[in-house]
Legacy VTK file of the C-alpha trace (Angstrom):
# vtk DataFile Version 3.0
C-alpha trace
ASCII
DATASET POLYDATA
POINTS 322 float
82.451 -29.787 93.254
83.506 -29.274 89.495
83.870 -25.580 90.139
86.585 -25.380 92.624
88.151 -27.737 91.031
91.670 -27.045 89.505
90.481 -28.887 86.134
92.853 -29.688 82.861
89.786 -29.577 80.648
86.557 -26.802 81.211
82.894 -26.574 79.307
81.234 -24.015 78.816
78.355 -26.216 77.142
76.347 -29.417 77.553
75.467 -30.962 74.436
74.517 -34.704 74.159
76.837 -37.150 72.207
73.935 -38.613 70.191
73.517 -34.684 68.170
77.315 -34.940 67.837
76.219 -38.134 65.616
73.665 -36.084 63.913
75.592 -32.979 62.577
78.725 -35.360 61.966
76.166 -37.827 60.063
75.328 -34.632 58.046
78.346 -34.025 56.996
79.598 -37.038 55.757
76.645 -36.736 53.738
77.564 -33.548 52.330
81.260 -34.733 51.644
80.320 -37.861 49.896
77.182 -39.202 47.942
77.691 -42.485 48.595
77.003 -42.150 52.647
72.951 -43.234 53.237
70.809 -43.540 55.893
69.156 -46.330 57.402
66.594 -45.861 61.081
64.665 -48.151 62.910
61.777 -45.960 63.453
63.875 -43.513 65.745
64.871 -40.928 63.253
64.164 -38.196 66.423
65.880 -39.679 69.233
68.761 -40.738 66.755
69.265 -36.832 65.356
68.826 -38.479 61.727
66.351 -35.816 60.552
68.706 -33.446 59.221
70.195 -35.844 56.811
66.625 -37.262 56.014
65.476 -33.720 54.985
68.778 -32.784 52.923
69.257 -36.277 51.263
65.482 -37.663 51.128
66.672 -40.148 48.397
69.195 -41.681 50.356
67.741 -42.042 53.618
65.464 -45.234 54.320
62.953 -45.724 57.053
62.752 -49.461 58.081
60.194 -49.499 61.064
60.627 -51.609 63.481
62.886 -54.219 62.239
66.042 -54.315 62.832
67.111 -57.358 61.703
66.140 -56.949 58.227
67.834 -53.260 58.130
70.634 -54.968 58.827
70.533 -56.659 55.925
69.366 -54.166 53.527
72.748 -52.011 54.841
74.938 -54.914 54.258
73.076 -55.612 50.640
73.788 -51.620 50.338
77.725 -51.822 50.601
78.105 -54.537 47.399
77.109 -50.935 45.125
79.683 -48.994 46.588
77.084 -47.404 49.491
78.245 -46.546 52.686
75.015 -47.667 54.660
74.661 -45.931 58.482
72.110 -47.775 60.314
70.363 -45.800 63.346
68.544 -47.113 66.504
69.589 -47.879 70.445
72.151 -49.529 71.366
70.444 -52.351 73.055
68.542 -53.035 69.250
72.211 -52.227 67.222
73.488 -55.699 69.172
71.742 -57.876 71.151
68.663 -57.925 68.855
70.901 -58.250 65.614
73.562 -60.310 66.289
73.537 -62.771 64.020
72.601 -60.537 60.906
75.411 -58.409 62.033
77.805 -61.872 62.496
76.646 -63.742 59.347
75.912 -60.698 57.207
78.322 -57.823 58.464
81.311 -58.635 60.216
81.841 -62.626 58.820
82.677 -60.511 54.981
83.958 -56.917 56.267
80.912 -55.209 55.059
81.041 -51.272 55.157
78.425 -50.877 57.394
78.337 -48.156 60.295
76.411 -49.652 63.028
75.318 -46.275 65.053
74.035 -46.823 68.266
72.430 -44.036 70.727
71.082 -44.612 74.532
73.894 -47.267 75.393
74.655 -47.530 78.944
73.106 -46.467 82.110
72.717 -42.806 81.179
69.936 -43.452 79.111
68.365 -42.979 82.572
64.993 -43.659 83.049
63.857 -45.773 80.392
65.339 -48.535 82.755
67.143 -51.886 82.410
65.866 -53.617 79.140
67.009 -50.543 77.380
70.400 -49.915 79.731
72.407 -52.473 77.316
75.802 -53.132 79.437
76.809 -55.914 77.216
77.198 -54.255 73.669
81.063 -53.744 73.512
81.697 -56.803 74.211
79.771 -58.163 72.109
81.019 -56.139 69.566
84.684 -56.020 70.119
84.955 -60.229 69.997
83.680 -59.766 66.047
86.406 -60.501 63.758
86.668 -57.257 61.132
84.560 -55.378 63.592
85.741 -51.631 65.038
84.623 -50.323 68.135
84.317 -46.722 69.170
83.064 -45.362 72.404
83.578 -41.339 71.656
83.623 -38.720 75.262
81.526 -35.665 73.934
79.818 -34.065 71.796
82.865 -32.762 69.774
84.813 -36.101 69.774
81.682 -38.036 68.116
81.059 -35.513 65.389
84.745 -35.882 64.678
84.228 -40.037 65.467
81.323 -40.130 62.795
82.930 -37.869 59.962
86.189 -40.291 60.163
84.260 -43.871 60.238
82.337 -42.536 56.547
85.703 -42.233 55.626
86.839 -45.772 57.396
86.949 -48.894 54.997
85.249 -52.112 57.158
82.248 -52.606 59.600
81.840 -49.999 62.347
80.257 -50.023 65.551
79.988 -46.272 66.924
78.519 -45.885 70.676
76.999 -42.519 71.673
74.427 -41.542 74.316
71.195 -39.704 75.112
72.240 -37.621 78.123
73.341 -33.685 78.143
77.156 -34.391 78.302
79.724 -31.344 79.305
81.735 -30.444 75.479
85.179 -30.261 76.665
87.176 -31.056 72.906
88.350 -29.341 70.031
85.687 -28.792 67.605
88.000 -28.716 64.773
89.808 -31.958 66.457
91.156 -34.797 63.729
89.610 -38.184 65.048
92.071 -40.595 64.368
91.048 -44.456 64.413
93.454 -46.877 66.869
95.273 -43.913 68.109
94.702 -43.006 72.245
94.879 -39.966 73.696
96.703 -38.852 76.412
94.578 -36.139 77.518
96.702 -35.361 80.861
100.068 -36.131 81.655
100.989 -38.266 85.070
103.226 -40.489 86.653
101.543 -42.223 90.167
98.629 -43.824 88.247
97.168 -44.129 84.604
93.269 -43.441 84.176
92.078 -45.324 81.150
88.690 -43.616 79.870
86.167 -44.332 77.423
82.933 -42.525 76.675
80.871 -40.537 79.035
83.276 -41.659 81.784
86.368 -39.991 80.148
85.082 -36.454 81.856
84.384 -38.181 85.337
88.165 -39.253 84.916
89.259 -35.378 83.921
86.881 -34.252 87.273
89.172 -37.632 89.341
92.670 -36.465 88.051
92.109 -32.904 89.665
90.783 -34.595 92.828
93.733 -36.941 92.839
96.486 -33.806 92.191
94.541 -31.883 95.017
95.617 -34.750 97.247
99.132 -34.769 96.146
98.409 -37.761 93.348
99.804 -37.595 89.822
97.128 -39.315 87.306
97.487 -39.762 84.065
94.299 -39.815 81.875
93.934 -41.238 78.293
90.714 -41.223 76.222
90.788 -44.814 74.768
87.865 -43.653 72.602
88.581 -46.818 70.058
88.595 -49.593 72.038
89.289 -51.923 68.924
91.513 -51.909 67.387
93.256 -51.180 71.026
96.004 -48.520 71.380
98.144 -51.305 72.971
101.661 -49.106 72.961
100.065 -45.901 74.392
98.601 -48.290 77.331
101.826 -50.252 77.514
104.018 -47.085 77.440
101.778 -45.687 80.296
101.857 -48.195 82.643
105.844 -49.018 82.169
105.775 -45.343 83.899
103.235 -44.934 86.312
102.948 -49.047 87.371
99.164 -49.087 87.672
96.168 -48.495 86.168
92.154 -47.886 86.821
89.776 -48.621 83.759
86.369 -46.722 83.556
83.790 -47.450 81.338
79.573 -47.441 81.213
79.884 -51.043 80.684
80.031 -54.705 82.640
83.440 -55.170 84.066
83.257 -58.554 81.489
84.100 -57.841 78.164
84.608 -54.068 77.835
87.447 -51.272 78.158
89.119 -52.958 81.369
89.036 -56.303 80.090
91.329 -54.976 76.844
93.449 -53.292 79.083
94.095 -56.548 81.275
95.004 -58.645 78.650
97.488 -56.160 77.306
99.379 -55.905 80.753
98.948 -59.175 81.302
100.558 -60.396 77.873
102.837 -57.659 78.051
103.460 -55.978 81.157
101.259 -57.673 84.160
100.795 -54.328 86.862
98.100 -53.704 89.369
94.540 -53.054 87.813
91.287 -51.735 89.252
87.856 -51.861 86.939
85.435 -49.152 87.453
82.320 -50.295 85.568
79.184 -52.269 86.479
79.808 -55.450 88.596
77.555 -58.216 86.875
73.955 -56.380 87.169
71.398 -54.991 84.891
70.623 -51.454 85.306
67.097 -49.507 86.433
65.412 -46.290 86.223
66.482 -43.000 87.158
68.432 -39.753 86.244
71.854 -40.287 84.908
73.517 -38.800 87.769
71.758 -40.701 90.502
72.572 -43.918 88.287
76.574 -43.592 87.761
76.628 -42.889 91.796
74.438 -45.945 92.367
76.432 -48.008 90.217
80.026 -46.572 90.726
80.672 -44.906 87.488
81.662 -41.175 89.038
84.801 -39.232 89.728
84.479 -40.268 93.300
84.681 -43.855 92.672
87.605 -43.460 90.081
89.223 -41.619 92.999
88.827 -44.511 94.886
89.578 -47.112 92.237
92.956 -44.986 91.856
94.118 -45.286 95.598
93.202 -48.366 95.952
95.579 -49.693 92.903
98.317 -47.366 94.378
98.429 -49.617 97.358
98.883 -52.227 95.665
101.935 -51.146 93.857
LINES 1 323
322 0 1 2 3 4 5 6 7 8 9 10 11 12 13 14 15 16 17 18 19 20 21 22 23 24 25 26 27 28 29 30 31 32 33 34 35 36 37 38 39 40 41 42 43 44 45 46 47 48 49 50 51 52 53 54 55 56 57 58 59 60 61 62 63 64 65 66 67 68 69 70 71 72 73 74 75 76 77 78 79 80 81 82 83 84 85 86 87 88 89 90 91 92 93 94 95 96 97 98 99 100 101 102 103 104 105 106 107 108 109 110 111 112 113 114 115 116 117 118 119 120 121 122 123 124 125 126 127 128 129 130 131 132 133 134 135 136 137 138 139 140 141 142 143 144 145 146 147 148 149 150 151 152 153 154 155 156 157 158 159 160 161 162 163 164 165 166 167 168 169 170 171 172 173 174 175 176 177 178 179 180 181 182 183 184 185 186 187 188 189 190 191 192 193 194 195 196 197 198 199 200 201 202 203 204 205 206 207 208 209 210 211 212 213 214 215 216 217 218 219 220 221 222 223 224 225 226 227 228 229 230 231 232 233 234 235 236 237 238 239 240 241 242 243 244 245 246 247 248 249 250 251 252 253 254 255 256 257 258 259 260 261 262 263 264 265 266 267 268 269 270 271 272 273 274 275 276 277 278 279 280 281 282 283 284 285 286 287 288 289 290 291 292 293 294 295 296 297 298 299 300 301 302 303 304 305 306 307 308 309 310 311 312 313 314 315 316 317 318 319 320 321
């Protein structure tokens, strides 16, 4: 369907997010001696091994326990370190909560909590690795940011700015091949949305893998006579709450998209912004209160409602509403 599509944004590439987190990783290595490495045993599937080889002194292999690397990153920061910690997303949260609460967030440690194979896309590794929950979880941490980058590009950008980003970090990538549809050279700014396409029937807000399914929706929607506008929310705290606001004073309504439970994530920011603010019609598109399961990516966001077609959907059914 993509290609005859009339589409704002085209790849030429599929690269997944989690390398953009290795090469940007790199980087902020090479720009500053005081960025280290921590992994859980998962240097591979985390792209750490590039740093590990250039920088063997200040990369640290933990094994299987997360809990303490925690730690060890937050006891890091008091000597000036800037400590990256590496392992899946479901292990980066709901495994290391409290360390992360007590030790991390509670005194603004400079931690970067990186965290690969969040969200259904991870594919077939199934449900107890599928963590839905983690933004959430994230986001209600006081001193915590949250960023939930689109493509390859956008988290290399993502993880050269948090090195240079004073407070705790939590940075969500993926495992999946992903279509590269930003800048390379691109300047990732913290807090700040971006209105990717221009519209005035509906606002799209995007976040992650899902901020391409919205690019694919907005040229479905225009092809039917529907003007979207999409914005990459791509830090979804601290929230972008005048580009959202601004938005929706225009086009009335919104859809939010995410790889995440409808509770706590992307849409849930969103709704208490209108709803303080500016109260408009609102459709979620997101996971509806379930665990995931095995399978491809693909057959996994059509199972569970996390495509263009569904944002499509999502968008005329909040126009009716209007």
């Amino acid at each position: 369907m993509e290609k005859t599509l009339d589409l704002k944004f085209n790849y030429t590439e599929k690269k997944d997010t989690r390398s953009g987190f290795g090469d940007g990783f790199l980087e902020a290595g090479r720009r500053n001696p005081n960025v280290v490495g921590l992994c859980a045993d998962l240097i591979g599937s985390l792209k750490m091994g590039a740093f590990q080889k250039e920088f063997p002194e200040r990369f640290f292999q933990t094994g299987i326990a997360e809990a303490n690397m925690m730690g060890i990153a937050a006891g890091m920061t008091i000597n000036g370190k800037i400590p990256f910690t590496g392992t899946f997303a479901n292990f980066s949260t709901g495994r290391v909560y409290d360390q992360i609460r007590q030790s991390i967030a509670y005194s603004g440690k400079n931690v970067k909590i990186c965290a690969s194979h969040a969200g259904l896309t991870l594919g077939e590794d199934g449900a107890t690795h599928q963590i839905l929950e983690d933004v959430g979880m994230m986001k209600m941490l006081p001193h915590m940011t949250v960023i939930n980058p689109c493509d390859y590009n956008q988290t290399k950008a993502a993880t050269i700015a948090i090195a240079e980003y004073d407070g705790p970090v939590y940075l969500r990538f993926g495992r999946p091949s992903w279509p590269i549809f930003t800048d390379p050279a691109q300047k990732f700014e913290i807090g700040k949305a971006w209105k990717m396409i221009e519209g005035t029937d509906v606002t799209i807000f995007a976040t992650g893998h899902l901020v391409w399914e919205a690019v694919v929706a907005e040229a479905i929607l225009r092809s039917e006579g529907i003007s979207a506008e999409v914005i990459n929310i791509h830090t979804i705290k601290p929230l972008d709450e005048e580009a959202i606001l601004d938005s929706v004073a225009k086009t009335g309504c919104a859809v939010s998209a995410e790889e995440h439970q409808y509770n706590g994530g992307l849409g849930d920011s969103v709704a208490q912004t209108l709803a303080r603010n500016n109260p408009a019609p609102m459709e979620y598109v997101g996971v509806n209160d379930s665990f995931g399961e095995s399978g491809t990516p693909t057959q996994l966001l059509d199972k569970y409602g996390l495509d263009a077609a569904n944002i499509v959907a999502a968008a005329k059914k909040v126009l009716a509403r209007k």
